[in-house]
N, C-alpha and C positions, 0 to 999 in steps of 0.2 A: 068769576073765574072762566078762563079762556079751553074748552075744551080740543087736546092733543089733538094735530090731524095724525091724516093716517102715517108712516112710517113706509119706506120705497120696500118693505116685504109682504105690508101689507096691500099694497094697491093687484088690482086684479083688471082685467080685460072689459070691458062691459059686452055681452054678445050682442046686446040689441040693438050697439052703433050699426052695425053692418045690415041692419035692415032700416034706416031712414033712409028717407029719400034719395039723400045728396051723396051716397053710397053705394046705390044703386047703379052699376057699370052695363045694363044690360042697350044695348044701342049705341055705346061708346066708340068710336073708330080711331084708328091709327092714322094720325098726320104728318105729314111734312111742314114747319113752321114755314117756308116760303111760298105752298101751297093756300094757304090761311090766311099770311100775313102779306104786308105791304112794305116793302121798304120804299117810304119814299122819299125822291130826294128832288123836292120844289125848292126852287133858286129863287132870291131876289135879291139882286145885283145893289140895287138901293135902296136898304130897307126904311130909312128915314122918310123916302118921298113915297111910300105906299103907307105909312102914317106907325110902324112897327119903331116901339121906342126902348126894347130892353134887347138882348144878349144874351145866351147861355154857353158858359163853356166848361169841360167836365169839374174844374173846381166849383162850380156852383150846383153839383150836383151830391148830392150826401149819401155815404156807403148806408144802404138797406133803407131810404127814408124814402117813399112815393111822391114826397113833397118837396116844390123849389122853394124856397126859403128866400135865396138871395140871387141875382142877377147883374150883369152889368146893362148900362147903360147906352144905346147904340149913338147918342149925340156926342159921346166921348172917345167914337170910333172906334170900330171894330171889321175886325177883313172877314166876318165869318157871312156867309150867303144862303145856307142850308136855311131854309122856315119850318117852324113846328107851327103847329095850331091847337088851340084849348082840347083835350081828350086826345092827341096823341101821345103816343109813350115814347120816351126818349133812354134808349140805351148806350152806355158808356164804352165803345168796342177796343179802346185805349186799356192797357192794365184795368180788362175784365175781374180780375180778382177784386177788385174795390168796391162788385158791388153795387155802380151807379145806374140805377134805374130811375126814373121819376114819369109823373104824369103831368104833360102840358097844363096849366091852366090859362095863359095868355098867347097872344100870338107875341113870334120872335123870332130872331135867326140864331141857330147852335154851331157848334164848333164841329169841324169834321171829322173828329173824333166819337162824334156821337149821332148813332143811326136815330132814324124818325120813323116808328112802326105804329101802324094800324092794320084792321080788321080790311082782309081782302076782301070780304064780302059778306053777307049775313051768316054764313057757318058758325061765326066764333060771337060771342059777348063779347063787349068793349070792353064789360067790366074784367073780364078775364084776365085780360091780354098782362094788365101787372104784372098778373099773380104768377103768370105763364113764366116771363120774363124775370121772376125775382127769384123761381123755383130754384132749387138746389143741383138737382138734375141739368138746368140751361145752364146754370153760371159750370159747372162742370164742364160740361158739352163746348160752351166757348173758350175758357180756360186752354182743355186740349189741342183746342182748333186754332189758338192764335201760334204767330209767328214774329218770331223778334226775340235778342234776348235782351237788351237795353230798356228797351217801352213795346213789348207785345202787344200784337191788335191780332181780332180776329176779324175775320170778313166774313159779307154777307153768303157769299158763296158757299161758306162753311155751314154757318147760321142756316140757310135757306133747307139743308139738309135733317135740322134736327127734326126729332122724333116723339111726338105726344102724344097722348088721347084725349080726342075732342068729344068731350059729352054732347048728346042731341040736343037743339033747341027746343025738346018738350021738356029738358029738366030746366029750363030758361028761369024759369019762375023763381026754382028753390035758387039756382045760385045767385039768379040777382036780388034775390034776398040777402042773401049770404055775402055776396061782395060788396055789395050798395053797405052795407052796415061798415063797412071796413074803409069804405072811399068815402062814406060822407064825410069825415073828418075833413079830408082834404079838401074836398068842394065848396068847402063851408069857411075853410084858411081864410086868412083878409091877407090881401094881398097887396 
């Protein structure tokens, strides 16, 4: 026999989470995501003769899933130029409310509907950067900030303005603990 869990009057707080490590906010600073981050946007004009053979456009991106799954083909033509590379993060700035985050795992060209973010410099974890971007808090933050009412986008100008807190790289260790556990799924996809 299956013993009852608890019942939502019974659950209680635990104090002791707020003293583990990855808890610990003492170091933590206020950022600027354009401060941090990179938006960039490297062009290749012909991606077939630089040897780039797939396509991403925000339908090949899935609301809340870090993972590309599916892609087009770029010998089947495609006008998109933007290039991602394996561990960039790719954000959907097109009807943000969808969601569409993912992390590169091949090189390819995206559609210009969709920014190409990395780590401006060592301040931030690559592994972070997701989590950052999948937060509840950004997709808000962008949501406000797009314009349109047909197919709202928001822009990086907006974007470049939000506001987080960047844990120190002495807590390095616990969260890429912590993230690495969540990303190897993905790293590990067959693709």
């Amino acid at each position: 026999m299956i013993a009852p869990g608890p019942v939502p009057g019974d659950l209680r707080p635990n104090p002791g989470w707020a003293s583990l490590p990855l808890f610990d906010r003492k170091g933590w600073r206020r950022v600027r995501f354009g401060d941090v981050i990179e938006n960039v946007n490297e062009t290749e004009r012909d991606p077939a003769e630089v040897g780039i053979e797939r396509f991403i456009g925000l339908e090949h991106l899935e609301p809340g899933s870090l993972q590309i799954r599916t892609w087009g083909n770029v010998a089947d033509g495609t006008t998109f130029t933007r290039r991602c590379r394996p561990g960039q993060v790719l954000f959907g700035k097109r009807r943000a409310y969808q969601r569409k985050v993912a992390v590169a795992e091949f090189d390819a060209v995206v559609s210009g509907d969709i920014y190409v973010f990395m780590p401006a410099d060592n301040r931030l974890l690559p592994e972070l950067l997701p989590f950052i971007c999948l937060s509840e808090r950004f997709f808000q933050y962008a949501v406000e900030t797009s314009a349109g009412s047909l197919s709202p986008r928001t822009n990086w100008k907006h974007l470049a303005e939000f506001e987080f807190d960047l844990p120190p790289l002495s807590s390095s260790g616990v969260l890429r603990r912590c993230f690495g556990r969540w990303m190897r799924p993905i790293a590990n996809a067959q693709i």
